[in-house]
C-alpha positions in Angstrom: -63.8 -23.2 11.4 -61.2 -23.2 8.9 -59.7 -26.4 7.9 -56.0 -27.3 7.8 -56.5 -28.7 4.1 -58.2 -24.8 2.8 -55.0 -23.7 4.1 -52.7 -25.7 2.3 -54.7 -24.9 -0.4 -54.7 -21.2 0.1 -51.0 -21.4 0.7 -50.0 -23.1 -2.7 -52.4 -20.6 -4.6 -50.2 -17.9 -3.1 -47.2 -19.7 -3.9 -48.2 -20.1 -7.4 -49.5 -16.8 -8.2 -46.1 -15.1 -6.6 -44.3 -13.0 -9.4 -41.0 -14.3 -7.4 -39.0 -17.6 -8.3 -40.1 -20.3 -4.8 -38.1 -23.4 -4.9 -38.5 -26.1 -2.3 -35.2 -28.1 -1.6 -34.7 -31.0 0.7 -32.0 -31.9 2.2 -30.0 -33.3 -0.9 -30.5 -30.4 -3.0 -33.8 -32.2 -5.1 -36.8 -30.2 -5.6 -39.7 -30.5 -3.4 -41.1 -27.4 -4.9 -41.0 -25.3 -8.2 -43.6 -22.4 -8.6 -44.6 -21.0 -11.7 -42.0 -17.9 -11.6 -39.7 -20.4 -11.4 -40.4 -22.6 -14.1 -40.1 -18.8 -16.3 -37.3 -17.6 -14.9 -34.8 -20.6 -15.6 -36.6 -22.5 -18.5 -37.7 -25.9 -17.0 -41.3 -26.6 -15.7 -42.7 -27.7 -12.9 -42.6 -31.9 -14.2 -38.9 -31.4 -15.5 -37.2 -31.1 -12.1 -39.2 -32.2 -9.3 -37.5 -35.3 -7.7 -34.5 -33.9 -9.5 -31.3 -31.7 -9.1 -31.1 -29.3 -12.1 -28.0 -27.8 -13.0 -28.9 -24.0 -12.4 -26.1 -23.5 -10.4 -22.7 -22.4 -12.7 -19.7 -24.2 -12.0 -17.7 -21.2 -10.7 -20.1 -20.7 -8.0 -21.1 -24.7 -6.9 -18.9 -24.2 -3.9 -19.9 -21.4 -2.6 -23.6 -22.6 -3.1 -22.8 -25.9 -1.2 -21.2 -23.3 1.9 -24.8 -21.2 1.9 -26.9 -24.4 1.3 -25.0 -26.2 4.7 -25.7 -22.8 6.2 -29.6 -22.7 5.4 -29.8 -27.0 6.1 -28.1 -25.7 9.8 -31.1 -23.5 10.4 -29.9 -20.2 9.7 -32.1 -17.8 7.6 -30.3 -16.1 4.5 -31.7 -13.2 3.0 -31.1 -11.2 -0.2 -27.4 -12.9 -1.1 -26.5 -11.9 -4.2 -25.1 -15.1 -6.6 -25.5 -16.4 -10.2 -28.1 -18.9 -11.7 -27.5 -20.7 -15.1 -31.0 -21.0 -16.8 -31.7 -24.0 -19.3 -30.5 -21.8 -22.5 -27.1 -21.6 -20.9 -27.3 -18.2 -19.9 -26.2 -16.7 -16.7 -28.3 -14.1 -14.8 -27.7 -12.3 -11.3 -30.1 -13.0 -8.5 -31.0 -12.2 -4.7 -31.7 -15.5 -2.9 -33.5 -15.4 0.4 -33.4 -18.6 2.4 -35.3 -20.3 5.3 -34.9 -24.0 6.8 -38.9 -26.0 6.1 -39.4 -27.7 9.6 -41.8 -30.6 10.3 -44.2 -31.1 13.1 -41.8 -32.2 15.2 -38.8 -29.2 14.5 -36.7 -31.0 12.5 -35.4 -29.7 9.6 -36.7 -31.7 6.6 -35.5 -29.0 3.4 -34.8 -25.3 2.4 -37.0 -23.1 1.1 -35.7 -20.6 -1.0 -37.3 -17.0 -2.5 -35.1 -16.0 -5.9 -35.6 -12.5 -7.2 -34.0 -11.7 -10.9 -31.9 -8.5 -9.9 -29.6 -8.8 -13.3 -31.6 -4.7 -14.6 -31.1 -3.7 -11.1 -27.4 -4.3 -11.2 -26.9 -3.1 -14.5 -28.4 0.5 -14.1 -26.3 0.4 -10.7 -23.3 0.0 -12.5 -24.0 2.5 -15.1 -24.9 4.8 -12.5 -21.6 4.2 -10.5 -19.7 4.4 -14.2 -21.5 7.6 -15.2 -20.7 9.1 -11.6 -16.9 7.8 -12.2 -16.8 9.6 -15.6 -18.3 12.4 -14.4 -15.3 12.8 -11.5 -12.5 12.4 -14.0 -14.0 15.1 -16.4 -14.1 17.5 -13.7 -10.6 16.3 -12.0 -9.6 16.5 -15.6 -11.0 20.5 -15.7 -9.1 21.1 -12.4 -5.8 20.2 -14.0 -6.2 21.9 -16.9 -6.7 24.9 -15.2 -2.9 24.7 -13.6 -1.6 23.6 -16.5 0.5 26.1 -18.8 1.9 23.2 -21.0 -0.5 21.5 -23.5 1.9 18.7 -23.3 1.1 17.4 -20.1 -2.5 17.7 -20.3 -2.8 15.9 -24.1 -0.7 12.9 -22.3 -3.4 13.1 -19.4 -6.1 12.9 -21.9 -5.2 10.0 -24.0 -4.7 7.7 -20.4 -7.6 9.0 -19.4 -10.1 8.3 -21.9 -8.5 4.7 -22.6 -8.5 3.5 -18.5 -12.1 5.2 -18.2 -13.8 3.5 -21.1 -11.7 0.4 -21.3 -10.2 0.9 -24.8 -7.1 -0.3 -26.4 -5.7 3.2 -27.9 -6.6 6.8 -28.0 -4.8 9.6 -30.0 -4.9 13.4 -30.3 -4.4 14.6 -33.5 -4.2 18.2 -35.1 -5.7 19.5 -38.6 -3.2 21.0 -41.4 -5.1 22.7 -44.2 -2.2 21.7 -47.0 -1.4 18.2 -45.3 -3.4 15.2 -43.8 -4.2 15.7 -40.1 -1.0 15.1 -37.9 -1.1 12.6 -34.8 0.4 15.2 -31.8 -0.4 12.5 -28.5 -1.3 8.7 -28.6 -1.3 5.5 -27.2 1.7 2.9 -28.6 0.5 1.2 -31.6 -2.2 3.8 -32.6 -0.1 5.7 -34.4 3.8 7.7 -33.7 3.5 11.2 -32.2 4.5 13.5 -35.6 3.0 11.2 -37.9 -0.1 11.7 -40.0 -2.7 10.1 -40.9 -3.8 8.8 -44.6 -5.5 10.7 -47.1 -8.3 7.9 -46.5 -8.8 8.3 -42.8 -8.6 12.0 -43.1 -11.5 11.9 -45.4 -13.7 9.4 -42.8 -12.5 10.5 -39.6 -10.7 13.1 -39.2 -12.4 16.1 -41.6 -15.2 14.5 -41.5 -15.6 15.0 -37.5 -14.3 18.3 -37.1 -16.2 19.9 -40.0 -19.6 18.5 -39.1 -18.6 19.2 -35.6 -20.1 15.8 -34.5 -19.3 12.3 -33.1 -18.4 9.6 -35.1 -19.3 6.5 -33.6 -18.8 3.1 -35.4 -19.4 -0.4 -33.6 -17.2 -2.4 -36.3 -15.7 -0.7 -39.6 -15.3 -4.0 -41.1 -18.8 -4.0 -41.9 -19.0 -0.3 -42.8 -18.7 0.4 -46.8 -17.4 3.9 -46.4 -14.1 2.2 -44.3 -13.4 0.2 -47.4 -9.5 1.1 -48.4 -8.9 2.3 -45.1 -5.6 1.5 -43.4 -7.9 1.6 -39.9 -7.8 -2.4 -39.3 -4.6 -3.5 -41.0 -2.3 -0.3 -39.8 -4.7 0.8 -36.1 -6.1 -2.5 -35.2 -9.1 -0.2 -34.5 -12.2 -2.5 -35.8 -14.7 0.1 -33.6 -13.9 3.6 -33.1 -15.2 6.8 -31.3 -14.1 10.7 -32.5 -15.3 13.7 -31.3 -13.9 16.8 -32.6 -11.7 19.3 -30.5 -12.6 23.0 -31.2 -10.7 26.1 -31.6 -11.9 29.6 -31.5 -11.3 30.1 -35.6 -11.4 26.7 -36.9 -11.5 23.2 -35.5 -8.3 22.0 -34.0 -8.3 18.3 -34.5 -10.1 15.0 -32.9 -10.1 13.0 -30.0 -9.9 9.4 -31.7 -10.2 6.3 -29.2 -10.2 2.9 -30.6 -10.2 -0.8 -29.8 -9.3 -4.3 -31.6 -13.2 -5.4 -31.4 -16.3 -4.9 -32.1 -17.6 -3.1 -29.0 -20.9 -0.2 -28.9 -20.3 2.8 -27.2 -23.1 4.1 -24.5 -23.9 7.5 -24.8 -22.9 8.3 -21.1 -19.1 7.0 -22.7 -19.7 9.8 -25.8 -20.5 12.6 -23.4 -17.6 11.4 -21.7 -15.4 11.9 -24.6 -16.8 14.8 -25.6 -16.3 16.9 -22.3 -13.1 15.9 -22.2 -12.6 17.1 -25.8 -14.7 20.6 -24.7 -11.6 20.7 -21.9 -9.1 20.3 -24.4 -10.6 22.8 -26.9 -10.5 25.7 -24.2 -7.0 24.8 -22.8 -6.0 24.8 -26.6 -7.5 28.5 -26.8 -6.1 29.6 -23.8 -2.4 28.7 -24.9 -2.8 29.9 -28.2 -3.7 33.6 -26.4 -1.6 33.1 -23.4 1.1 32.6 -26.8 0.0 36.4 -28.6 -0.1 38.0 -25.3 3.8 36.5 -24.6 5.5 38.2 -27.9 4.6 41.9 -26.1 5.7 41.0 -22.9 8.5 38.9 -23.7 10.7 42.0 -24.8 9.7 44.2 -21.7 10.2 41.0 -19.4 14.1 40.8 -21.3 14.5 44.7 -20.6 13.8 44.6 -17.1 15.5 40.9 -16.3 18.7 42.6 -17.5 18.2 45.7 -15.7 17.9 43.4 -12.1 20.8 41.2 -13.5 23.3 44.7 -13.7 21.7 45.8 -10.8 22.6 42.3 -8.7 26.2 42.7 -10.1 27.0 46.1 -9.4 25.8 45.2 -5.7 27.4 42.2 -5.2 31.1 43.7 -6.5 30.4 46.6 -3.9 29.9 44.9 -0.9 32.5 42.1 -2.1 35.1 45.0 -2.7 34.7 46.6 0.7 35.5 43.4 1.8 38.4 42.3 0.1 39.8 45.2 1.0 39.6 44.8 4.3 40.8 41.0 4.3 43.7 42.1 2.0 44.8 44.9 3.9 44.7 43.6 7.3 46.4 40.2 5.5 49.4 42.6 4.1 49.9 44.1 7.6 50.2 40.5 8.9 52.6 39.5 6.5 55.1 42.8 6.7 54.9 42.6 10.8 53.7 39.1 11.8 55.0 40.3 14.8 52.7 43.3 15.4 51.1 43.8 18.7 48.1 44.3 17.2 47.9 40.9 15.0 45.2 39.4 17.4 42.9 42.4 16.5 43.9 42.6 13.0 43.0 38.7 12.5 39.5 39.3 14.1 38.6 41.9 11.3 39.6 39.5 8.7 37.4 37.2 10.5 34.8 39.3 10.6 34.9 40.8 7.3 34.9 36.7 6.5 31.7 36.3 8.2 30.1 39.1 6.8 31.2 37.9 3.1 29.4 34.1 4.1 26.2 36.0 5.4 26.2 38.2 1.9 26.6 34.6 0.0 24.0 32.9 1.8 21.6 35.8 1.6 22.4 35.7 -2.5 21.5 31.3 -2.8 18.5 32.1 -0.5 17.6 34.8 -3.4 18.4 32.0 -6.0 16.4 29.4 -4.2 19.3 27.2 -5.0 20.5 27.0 -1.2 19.9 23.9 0.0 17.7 23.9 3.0 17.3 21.4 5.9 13.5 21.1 6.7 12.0 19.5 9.8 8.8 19.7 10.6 7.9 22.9 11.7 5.3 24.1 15.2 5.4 28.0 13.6 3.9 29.1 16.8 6.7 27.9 19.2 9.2 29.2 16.2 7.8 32.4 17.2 7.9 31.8 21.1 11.3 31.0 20.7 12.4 34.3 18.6 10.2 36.7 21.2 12.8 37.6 23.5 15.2 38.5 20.4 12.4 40.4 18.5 12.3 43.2 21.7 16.0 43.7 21.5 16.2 44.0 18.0 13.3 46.2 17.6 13.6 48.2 20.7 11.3 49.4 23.8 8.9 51.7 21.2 7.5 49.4 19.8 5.5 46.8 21.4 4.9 43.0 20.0 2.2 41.0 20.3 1.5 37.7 19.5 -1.9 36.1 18.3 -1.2 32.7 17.8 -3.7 29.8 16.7 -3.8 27.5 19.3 -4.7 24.6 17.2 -2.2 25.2 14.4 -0.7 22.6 11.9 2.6 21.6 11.1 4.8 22.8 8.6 7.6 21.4 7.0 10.5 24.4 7.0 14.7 25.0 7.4 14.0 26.7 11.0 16.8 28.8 11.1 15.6 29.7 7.6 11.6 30.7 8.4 13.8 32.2 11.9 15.8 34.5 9.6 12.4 35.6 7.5 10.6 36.6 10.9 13.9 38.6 11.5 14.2 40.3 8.4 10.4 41.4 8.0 10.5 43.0 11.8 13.4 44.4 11.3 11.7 46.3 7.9 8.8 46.7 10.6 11.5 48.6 12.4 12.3 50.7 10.2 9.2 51.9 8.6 8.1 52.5 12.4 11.1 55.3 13.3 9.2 57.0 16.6 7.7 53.6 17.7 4.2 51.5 16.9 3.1 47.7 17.3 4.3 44.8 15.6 1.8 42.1 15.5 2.7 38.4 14.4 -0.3 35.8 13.7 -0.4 32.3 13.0 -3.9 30.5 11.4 -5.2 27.6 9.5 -6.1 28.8 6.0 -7.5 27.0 3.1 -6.7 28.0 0.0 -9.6 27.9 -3.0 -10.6 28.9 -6.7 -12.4 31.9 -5.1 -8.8 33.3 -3.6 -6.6 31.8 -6.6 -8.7 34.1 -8.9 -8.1 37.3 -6.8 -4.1 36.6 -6.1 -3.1 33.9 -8.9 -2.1 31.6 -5.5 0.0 28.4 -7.1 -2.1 25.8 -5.6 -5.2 25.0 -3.9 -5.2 23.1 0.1 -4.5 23.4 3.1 -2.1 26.1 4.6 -0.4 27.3 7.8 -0.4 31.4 7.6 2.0 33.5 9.4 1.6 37.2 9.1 3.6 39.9 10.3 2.1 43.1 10.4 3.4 46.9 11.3 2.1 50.3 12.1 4.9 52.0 9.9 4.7 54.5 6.9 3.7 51.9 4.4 3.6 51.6 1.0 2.5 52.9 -2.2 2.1 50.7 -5.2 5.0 51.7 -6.7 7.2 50.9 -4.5 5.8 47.5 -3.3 6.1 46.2 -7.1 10.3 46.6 -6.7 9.8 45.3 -3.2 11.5 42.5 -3.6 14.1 42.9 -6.1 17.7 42.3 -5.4 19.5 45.2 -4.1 16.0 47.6 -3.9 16.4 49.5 -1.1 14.7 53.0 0.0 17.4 52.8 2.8 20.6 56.1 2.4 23.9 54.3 1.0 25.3 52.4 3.2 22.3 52.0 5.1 21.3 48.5 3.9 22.0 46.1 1.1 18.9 45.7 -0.3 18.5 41.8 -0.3 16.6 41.1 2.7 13.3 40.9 1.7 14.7 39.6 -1.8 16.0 36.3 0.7 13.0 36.6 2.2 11.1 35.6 -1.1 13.3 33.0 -2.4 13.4 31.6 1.2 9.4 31.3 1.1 9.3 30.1 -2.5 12.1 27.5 -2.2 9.8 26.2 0.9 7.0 25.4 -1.7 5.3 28.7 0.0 4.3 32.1 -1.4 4.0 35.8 0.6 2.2 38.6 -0.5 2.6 41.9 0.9 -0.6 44.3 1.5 0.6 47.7 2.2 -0.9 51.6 2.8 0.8 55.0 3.1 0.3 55.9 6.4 -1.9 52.9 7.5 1.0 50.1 7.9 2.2 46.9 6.2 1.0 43.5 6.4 3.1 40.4 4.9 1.3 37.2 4.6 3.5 34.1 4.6 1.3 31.1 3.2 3.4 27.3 3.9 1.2 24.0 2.2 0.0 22.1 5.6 2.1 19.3 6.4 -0.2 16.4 6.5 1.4 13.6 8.1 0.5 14.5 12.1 2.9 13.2 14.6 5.6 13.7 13.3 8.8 15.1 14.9 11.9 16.9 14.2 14.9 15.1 14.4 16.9 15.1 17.7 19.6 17.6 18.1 23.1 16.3 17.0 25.3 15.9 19.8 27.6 18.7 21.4 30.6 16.7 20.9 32.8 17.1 18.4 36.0 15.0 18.7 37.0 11.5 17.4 36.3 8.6 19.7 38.2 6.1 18.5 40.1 7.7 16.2 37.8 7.6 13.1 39.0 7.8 9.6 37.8 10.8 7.3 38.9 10.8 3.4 38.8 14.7 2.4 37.8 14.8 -1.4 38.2 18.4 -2.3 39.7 19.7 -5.8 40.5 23.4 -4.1 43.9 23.0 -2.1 43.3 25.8 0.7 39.9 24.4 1.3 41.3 21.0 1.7 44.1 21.6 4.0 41.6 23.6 6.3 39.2 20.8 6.5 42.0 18.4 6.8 44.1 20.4 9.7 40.5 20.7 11.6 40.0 17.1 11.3 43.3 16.3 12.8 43.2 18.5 15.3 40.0 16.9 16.9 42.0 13.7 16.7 40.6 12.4 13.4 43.1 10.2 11.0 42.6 11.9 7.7 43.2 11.4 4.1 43.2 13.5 1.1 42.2 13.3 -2.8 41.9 16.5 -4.6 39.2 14.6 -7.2 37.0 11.7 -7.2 39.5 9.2 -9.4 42.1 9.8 -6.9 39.4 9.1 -4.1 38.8 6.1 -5.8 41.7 4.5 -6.3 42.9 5.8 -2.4 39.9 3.2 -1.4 40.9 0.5 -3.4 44.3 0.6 -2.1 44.1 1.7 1.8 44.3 -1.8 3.8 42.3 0.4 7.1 38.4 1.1 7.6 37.3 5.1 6.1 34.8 5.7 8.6 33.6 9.0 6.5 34.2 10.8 2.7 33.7 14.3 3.0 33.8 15.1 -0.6 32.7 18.6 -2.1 29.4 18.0 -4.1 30.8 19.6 -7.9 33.7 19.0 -8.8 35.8 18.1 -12.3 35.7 14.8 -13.5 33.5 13.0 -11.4 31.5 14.6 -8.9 30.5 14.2 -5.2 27.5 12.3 -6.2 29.1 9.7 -8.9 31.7 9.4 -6.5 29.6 8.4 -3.2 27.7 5.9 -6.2 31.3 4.1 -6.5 31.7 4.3 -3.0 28.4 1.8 -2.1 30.0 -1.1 -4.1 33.4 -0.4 -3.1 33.6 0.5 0.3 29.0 0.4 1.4 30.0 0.7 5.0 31.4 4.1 4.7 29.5 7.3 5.2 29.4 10.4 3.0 29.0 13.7 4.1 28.6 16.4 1.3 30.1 19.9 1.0 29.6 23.1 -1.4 29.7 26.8 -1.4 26.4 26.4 -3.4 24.2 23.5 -5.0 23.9 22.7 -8.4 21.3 23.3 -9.8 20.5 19.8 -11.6 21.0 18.5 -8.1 18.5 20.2 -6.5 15.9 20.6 -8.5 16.2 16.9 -9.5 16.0 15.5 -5.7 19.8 14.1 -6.0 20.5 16.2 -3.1 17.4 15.6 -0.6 17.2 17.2 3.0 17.8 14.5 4.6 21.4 13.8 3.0 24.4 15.1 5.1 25.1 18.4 3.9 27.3 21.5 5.0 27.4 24.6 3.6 30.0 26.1 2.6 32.0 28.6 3.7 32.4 26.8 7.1 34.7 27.4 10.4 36.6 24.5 11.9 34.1 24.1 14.5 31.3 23.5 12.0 33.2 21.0 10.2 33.7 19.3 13.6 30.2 19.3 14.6 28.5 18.0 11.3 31.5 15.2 10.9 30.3 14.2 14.9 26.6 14.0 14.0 27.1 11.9 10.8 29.0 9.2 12.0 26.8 8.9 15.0 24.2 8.7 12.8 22.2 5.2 12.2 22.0 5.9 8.5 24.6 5.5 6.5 24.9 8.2 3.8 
């Protein structure tokens, strides 16, 4: 029979011999028991701190402690919480604390026992695991970048910010090797050094040559102490008391180094110079591939020139042919209206001015959408009900002989397009079906989730990698050799007999796709058929809706005020006599000054500025600016026969801005007024 006393005994022998810190606590934190791992682990023995509190616990952590201690005291069992523990050196180490309540005979809870296990080498290979897994995520983000990157610029501002928020240093730099001068700083962090600057004779000799000829890091913890620093301008001038370099390579001679410093003393790992170095190796072959992308540019520069003026006389010539045809007919039916204003026929003569009006707008809009300087209005897009919608219009345009089907991905994301826009591309590609199918065939329109990777961007130089909606549009036409589909979409390129076709609809269908962030490419056979693959990036923000349709109504309510700002006199009085004719009060300016001082004056609300968007002096923008302070319960509404090109491309004018495009028809005017001042926004 085993006696209680042989198991106490056994029990503290175990207790002893375990390689784990066991401390016995009663109930006002004084130890009952302190093993031998213990007594190693923090510094005091055994005779030191029983009957006593000893202050292992640090000061930022005592309240915490006293929470988990109440917990343990309460009965609960705690197991593995990490905390701190202050041995009798003063030093801090991590632990994992496991704790149980020590119960007597009766249940009650007379102290804590607690099981402490050292875990400070544990955490720190974690974190240099989770560190060396960080670094290795931002080199190869960094790679990604620098492979759609054309501009060094960019990717050397990249670099420094990189390597400095990575390693946790105070300054990085870039700089570039001169054979006749010192090295020359070309990025870096403020107070390393100004960009166009060089470096000393004395640090070109220790860092800089010195790197890139012996092709090696230089890695030094504190320069201060380091006699081949001595004269060095690195302290007083860089604040850099430790320093890292690795060279950057080129394919004939080194380019430079990759120079990171900080203010103190500090080692570097050498997971943190592989780090520096692979972002160096990226630098080195983007560096290479500019510098050939830059030989191959000088031969292709002067045929790019040739054939850029070619297209340019090409679009002129076009555009004064179909303008002249025109003109003549708005002239010549005007004259007949003016020598017999009383002709019979003056009804029919003013609907082929109209009409030859029309036609001009369509030739003008066609023209920005070639640009890409039309601004659109994009919604987000369902491409397969776009394509439901346009199915009964599709069969008359194309005709009984040719039979269209639709394959259309059921589970298809959004898009964000102009409508009538991606509407008028579906148009103008089947109607090229049309033609290129003269005794019938099949057009066939698909919609599918595509994603776009390295493996496609290498076979079709695709701008960007993701997600994409794909619509295709494909034909059992003539086709295509490769001849022709490299003109294919050039302004006024046409296979058509004169008069036959103007030659811009697939050019608008290009710059439609490309101003949509898009790209198309056509695959084409002779005798086999054409496909045209439309690729739009995958709106990502699901549930979202187009905007409601503005309302049908047109006229004032209440007898709004609109201030017309519009520098050309016949456009003003059109948009003015509209305006009053739907029961609109209406002002004029004929520039932004005069706009501005007609506000400051007029005692009445201004409900709306319509204001043309360029104009001399001050234009639509600056003056709709003014107008916030001035008048910031007004509403602007913004009109042009084409954007400017600062404004667009610089976001001033975004889609969701009131915008109508000029040339408009009374009705138009009417209908956009209506929907902005019903609007909840003001613009």
């Amino acid at each position: 029979m085993i006696r209680l006393q042989d198991t106490m005994d056994l029990l503290a022998s175990v207790i002893e011999a375990s390689p784990l810190a066991i401390v016995g606590l009663d109930l006002d934190s004084r130890v009952t028991l302190w093993n031998n791992a213990a007594a190693q682990m923090f510094g005091w023995s055994r005779d030191e701190v029983l009957g006593s509190t000893p202050p292992v616990i640090p000061s930022a952590d005592r309240d915490e402690h006293r929470r988990l201690l109440a917990r343990a005291a309460s009965g609960e069992a705690q197991t593995q919480i990490e905390s701190r523990r202050r041995r009798r050196d003063g030093s801090v180490i991590d632990v994992a604390v496991s704790s149980a309540p020590i119960r007597d005979s009766d249940g009650q809870i007379r102290g804590i026992l607690r099981i402490i296990t050292d875990i400070g080498e544990q955490k720190r290979l974690r974190m240099e695991l989770e560190a060396r897994v960080r670094q290795q995520e931002a080199v190869a983000a960094f790679g990604q970048r620098a492979l759609s990157l054309l501009d060094l610029s960019p990717l050397f501002d990249e670099a420094v910010t990189l390597v400095t928020s990575t390693l946790g240093l105070d300054r990085c730099a870039i700089t570039e090797l001169c054979w006749d001068e010192p090295a020359v700083v070309v990025r870096g962090s403020s107070g390393l050094a100004p960009v166009g600057s060089r470096l000393s004779r004395a640090v070109e000799r220790t860092v800089a040559w010195r790197v890139a000829h012996l092709a090696q890091p230089l890695v030094v913890e504190d320069v201060r102490g380091d006699p081949q620093f001595d004269g060095t301008p690195l302290v007083d001038r860089f604040g850099a008391v430790s320093l890292l370099s690795v060279p950057i390579h080129g394919a004939e001679r080194g380019f430079g180094n990759l120079l990171a410093t900080n203010g103190h003393p500090r080692s570097f790992t050498s997971d943190e110079i592989v780090f520096a170095q692979s972002i160096a190796n990226v630098l080195s072959m983007a560096i290479e591939r500019a510098r050939t992308e830059e030989a191959l540019l000088g031969s292709e520069e002067r045929l790019r020139q040739a054939q850029k003026m070619e297209a340019i006389g090409q679009l002129a010539g076009g555009i004064a042919h179909d303008f002249n045809n025109l003109l003549t007919v708005i002239n010549g039916f005007c004259d007949l209206l003016v020598a017999q204003p009383n002709h019979p026929e003056r009804v029919a003569y003013m609907e082929e001015v109209m009409k030859a009006g029309e036609q001009a707008a369509s030739l003008t809009s066609q023209l920005l959408a070639f640009s890409r300087r039309q601004v659109l209005q994009p919604r987000v897009l369902d491409l397969n009900k776009v394509v439901d919608d346009m199915k009964t219009l599709l069969g008359r345009i194309l005709g009984e002989d040719i039979e269209v089907t639709a394959k259309l991905d059921p589970h298809l994301g959004s898009v964000r397009a102009d409508r009538s826009q991606i509407g008028q591309v579906i148009l103008n590609l089947a109607a090229n079906a049309r033609d290129a199918m003269p005794t019938g065939g099949e057009l066939v329109i698909e919609t599918a989730n595509v994603e776009i990777d390295a493996s496609y961007t290498d076979r079709h130089e695709f701008p960007r990698f993701g997600h994409h909606v794909l619509l295709s549009i494909s034909d059992t036409g003539t086709g295509m050799d490769l001849v022709l589909q490299d003109h294919l979409f050039e302004p006024f390129f046409t296979t058509k007999e004169p008069g036959k076709g103007t030659g811009l609809g697939l050019a608008m269908v290009y710059g439609i796709v490309k101003q949509s962030d898009g790209d198309i490419w056509v695959y084409s056979e002779p005798g086999v058929g054409t496909t045209f693959k439309i690729y739009l990036p995958l709106y990502e923000e699901l549930g979202s809706t187009p905007p409601a349709a503005a309302s049908g109504a047109t006229r004032a309510r209440r007898g709004e005020t609109v201030l017309v700002v519009e520098d050309a006199p016949g456009v003003r009085a059109l948009a003015s006599t509209a305006l009053v004719s739907q029961g609109y009060t209406v002002l004029e300016a004929s520039r932004g000054s005069d706009a501005i001082s007609l506000c400051a004056r007029y005692v009445g609300l201004i409900d709306l500025v319509v204001t043309d968007l360029v104009m001399p002096g001050m234009s639509g923008l600056q003056l709709a600016t003014e107008l916030a302070t001035l008048r910031p319960e007004t509403k602007v509404l913004y009109m042009s026969g084409y954007s400017d090109e600062v404004a667009v491309r610089h976001g001033l004018v975004e889609p969701s801005v009131p915008y109508l495009q000029k040339p408009f028809t009374p009705t138009s005017l009417a209908q956009k007024v209506r929907e902005v001042l019903d609007a909840d926004v003001v613009g």
